[in-house]
C-alpha positions in Angstrom: -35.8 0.1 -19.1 -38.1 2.9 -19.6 -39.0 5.0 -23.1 -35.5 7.1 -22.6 -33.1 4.2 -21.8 -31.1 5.1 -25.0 -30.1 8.7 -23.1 -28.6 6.7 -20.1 -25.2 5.7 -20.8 -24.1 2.4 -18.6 -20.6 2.0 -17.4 -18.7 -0.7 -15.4 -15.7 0.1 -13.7 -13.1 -1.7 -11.6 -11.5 1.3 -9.6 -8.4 -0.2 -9.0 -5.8 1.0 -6.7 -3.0 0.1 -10.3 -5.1 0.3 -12.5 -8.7 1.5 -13.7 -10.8 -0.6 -16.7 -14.0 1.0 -18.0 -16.2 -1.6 -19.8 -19.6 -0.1 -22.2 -21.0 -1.9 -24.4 -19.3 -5.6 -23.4 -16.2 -3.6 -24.5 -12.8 -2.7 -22.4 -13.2 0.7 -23.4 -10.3 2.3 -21.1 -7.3 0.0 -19.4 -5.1 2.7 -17.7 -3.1 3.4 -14.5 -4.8 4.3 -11.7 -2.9 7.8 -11.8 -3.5 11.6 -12.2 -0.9 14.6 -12.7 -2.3 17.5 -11.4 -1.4 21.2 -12.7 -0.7 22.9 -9.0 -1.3 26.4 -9.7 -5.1 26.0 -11.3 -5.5 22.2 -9.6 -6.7 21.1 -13.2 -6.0 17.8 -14.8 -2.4 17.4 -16.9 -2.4 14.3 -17.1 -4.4 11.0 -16.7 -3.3 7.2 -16.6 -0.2 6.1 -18.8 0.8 9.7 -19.7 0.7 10.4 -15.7 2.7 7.3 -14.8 5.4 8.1 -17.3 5.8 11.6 -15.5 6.1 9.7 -12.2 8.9 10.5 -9.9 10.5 13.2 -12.6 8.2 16.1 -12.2 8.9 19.4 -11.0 7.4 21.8 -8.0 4.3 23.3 -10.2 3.1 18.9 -11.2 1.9 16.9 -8.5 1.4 13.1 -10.1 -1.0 11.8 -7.3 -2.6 7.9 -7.0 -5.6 8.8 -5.8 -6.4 5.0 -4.3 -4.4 3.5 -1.5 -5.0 -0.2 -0.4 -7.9 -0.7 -2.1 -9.6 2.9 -1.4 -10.0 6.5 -1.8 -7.3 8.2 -0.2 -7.6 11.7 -2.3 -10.6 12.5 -3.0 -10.6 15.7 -5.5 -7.8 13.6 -7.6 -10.3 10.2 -7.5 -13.0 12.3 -9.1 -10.4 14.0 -11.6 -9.7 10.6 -12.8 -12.9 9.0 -12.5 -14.0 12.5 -14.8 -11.2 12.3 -17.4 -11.3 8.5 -17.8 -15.1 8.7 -18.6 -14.0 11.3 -21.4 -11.5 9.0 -22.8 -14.5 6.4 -23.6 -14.5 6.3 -27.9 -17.8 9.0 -28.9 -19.8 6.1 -31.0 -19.8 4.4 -27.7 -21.6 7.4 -25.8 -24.2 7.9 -28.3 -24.8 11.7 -27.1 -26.0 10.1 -23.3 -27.2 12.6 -20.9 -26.8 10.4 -17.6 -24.5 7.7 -16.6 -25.3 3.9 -15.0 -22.6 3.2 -13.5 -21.7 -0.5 -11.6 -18.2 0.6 -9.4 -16.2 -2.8 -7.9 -15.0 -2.2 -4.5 -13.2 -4.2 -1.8 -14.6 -6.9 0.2 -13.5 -5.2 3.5 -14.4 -1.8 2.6 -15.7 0.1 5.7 -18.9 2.4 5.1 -17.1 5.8 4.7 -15.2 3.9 2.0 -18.3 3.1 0.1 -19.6 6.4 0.4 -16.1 8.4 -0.9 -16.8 5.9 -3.9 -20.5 6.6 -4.2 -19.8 10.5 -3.6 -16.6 10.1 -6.4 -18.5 8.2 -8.9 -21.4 10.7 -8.7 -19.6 13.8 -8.5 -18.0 12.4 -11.5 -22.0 12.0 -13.3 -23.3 8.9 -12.7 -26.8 9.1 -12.1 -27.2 5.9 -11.0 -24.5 4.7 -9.1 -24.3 0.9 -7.8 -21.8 -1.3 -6.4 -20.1 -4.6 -6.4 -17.6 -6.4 -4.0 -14.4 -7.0 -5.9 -14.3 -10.9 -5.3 -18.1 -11.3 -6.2 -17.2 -9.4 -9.4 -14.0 -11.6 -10.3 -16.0 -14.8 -9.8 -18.6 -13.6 -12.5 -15.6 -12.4 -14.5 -14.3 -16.4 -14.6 -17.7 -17.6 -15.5 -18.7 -19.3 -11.9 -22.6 -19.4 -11.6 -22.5 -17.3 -8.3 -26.1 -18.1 -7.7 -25.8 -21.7 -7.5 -26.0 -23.7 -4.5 -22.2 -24.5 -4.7 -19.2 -23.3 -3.0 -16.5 -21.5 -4.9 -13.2 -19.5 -3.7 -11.5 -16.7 -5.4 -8.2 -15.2 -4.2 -7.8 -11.7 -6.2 -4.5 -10.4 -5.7 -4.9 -7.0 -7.1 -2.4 -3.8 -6.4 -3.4 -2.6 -3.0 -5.8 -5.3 -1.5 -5.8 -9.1 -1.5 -9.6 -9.9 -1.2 -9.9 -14.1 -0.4 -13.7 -14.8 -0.5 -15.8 -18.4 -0.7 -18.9 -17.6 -2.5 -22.3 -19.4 -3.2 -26.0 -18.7 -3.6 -25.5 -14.9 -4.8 -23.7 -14.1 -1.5 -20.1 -14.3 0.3 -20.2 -16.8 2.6 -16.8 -16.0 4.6 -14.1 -13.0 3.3 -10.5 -12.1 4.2 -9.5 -8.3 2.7 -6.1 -8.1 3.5 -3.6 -5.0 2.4 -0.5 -7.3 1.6 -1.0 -6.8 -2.3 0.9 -5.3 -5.2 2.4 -2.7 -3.9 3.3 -4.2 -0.6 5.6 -6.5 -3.0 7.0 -3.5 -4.6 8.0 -1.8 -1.2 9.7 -5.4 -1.0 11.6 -5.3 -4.0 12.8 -1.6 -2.9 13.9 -3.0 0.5 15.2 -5.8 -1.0 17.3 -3.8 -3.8 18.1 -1.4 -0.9 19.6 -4.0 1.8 21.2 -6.7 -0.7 22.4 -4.4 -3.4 22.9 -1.3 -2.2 21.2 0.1 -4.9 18.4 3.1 -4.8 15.4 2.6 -6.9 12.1 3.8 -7.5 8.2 2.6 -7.5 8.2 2.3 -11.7 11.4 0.7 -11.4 10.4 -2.2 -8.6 7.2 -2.6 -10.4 9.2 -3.1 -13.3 11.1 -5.8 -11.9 7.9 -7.5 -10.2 6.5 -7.6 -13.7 9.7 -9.4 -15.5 11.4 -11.5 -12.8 8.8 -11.8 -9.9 8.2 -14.9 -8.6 7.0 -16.8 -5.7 9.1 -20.1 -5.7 12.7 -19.9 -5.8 12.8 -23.0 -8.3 11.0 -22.6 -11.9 10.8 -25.1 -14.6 10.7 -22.5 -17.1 13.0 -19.1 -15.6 13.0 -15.4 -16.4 15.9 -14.4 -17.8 17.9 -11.8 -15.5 16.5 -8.5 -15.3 19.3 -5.7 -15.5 18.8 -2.6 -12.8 20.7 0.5 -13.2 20.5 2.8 -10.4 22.6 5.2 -8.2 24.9 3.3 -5.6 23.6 4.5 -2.1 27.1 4.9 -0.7 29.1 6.7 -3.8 25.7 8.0 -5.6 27.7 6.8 -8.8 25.5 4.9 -11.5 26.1 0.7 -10.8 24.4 -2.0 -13.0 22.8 -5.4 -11.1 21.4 -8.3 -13.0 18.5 -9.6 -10.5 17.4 -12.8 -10.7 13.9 -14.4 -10.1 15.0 -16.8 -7.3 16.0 -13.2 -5.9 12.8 -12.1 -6.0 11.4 -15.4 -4.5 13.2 -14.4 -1.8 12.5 -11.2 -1.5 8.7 -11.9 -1.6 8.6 -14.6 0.6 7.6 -13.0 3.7 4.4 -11.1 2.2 3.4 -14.3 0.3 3.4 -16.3 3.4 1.1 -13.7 5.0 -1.4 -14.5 2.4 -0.9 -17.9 2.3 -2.0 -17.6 5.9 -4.8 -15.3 5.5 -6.0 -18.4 2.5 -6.0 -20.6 5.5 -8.2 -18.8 8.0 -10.7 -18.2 5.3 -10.8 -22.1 5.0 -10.8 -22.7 8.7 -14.1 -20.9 8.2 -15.8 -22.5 5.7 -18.7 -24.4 6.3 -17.8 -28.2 5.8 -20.2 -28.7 2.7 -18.5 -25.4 0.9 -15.1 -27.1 1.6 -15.5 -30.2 -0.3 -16.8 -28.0 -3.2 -13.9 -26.3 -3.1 -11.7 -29.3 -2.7 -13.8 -30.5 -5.9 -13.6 -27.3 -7.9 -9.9 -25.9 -6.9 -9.5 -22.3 -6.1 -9.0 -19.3 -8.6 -6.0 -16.6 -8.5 -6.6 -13.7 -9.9 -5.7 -9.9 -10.3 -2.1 -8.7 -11.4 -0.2 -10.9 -8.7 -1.9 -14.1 -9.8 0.7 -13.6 -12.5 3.8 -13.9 -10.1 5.5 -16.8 -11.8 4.8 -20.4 -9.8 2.4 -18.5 -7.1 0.0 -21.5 -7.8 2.1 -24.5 -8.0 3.5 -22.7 -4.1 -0.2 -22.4 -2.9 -1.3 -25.9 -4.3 1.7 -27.8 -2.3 0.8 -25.7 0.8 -3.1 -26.2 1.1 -2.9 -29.5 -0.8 -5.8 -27.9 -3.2 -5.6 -27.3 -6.7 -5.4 -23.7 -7.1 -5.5 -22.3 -10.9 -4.9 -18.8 -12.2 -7.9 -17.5 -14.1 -8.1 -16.5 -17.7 -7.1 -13.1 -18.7 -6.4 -12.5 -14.5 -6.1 -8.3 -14.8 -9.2 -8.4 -16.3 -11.7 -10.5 -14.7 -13.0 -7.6 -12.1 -13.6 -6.0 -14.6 -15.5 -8.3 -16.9 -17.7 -9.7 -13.9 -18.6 -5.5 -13.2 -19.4 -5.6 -16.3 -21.6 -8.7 -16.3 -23.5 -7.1 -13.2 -24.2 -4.3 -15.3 -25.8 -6.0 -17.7 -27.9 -8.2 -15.0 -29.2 -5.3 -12.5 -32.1 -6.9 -11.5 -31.1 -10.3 -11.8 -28.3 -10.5 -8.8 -29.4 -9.2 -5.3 -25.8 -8.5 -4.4 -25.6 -5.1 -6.0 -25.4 -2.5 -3.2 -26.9 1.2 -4.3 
């Protein structure tokens, strides 16, 4: 660690395309939107994560409210680092202990191309880390459950976070076969809007769908224990005067079905390629959802009667990226997966 390792303050962050956790100190330090408002005139921060996401879609012409990650990525890079910057400030002072350089452990997607890595890299160090090191998002999530990833033993994780779906069979410290797929969170809110749009005739926003997605989402049109209706008020696209719909989970079911079958299919070609000795493991052990859309309501009893394999949702699923960054953090030296 070195005589000065108490000046070096270590970080892990999932960089999530919904939402951004910061873990120091085996802590969650910061759990906020993935979301800046930017002042247009100076192009200095206004606003970061949940104050930013409340100014969505009402701001005027001198506030730009920006996500600075699309599927799974950088796609702005001056907002990225704004964020990064003004998350790393939101971290409580007695965890800093007046640190004059950052370790930082960043997860990223499994399909991430090397210019992706590198706006990540650039971001994270831009935003001062001195020390910047990264970790594939399914390796992370599988540390996050507790798996012993260096163990001779196959295990799948299916992290359905808000802009990628990352499938991944993992054993011995390395992934063995990977799908990274951009059918995630917010391709179910585009749904929802469709959905609203065509069926209802009502007009609603991003907050509002992911609104909905939160309270009645669901993948199986029949629950044993349903959502009660979820009430939408928006402007009728015809008339533009105000209507009130009560949506229903099997609605939403519905709705979803067509982007949930395209990751049920993706599931499958990952275990086409699976050697046969990883896919009795996985047989043995079942298969773990997680991310925010392993909490759509009956998505594992619907993937369980397609594959005919036990799949579970993880413990705490939003957080598990995080906790696994976390856990490589801690374990630099020990796991050979860590890309610098």
């Amino acid at each position: 660690m070195g005589l000065f390792s108490f000046l070096t303050q270590e970080i892990a962050i999932d960089l999530g395309t919904a939402n951004t956790v910061i873990i120091c100190n085996d802590k969650i330090v910061v759990d906020e939107p993935s979301i800046v408002a930017i002042d247009v005139a100076t192009g200095k921060l206004f606003a970061l994560g949940d104050k930013a996401r409340q100014m969505y879609g009402k701001t005027h012409d001198n506030i730009r409210v920006i996500r600075p990650l699309r599927d799974g990525v950088i796609a702005d890079f001056n907002a990225a680092e704004l964020m990064i910057r003004g998350m790393i400030k939101m971290i409580p002072a007695k965890s800093k202990f007046g640190a004059q350089s950052m370790r930082m452990v960043v997860s990223i997607p499994s399909g991430s191309t090397e210019v992706e890595i590198r706006a990540v890299r650039d971001s994270s160090e831009h935003a001062g880390g001195r020390e910047v090191y990264m970790i594939y998002e399914p390796m992370a999530a599988a540390l996050g459950i507790g798996l012993d990833v260096l163990a001779p033993e196959g295990n799948m994780v299916v992290d359905i976070g808000g802009g990628t779906t990352e499938i991944a069979v993992i054993a011995l410290g390395g992934i063995v076969c990977n799908e990274s797929m951009r059918i995630a969170g917010d391709e179910f809110t585009l749904d929802i809007q469709g959905y609203m749009r065509h069926q209802h005739n009502i007009k609603i926003g991003e907050k509002t769908a992911e609104d909905i997605k939160i309270n009645v989402g669901a993948a199986l049109p029949l629950l044993a224990n349903p959502p009660q209706d979820y009430v939408v008020r928006g402007p009728n696209q015809m008339t533009a005067l105000p209507i009130e719909i009560p949506v229903s989970y099997s609605e939403l079911a519905h709705a979803l079905d067509k982007s949930l079958s395209k990751v049920e299919t993706a599931v499958l070609s990952v275990l086409e390629r699976t050697p046969p000795e990883l896919y009795a493991d996985i047989v043995n052990n079942g298969v773990y959802l997680v991310g925010g859309g392993a909490l759509l309501k009956g998505l594992d009893k619907r993937l369980s009667d397609k594959m005919n394999i036990s799949f579970r949702v993880a413990d705490d699923p939003l957080h598990c990226v995080a906790r696994g960054t976390g856990m490589a953090l801690k374990n630099i030296t020990r796991f050979p997966f860590l890309m610098r």
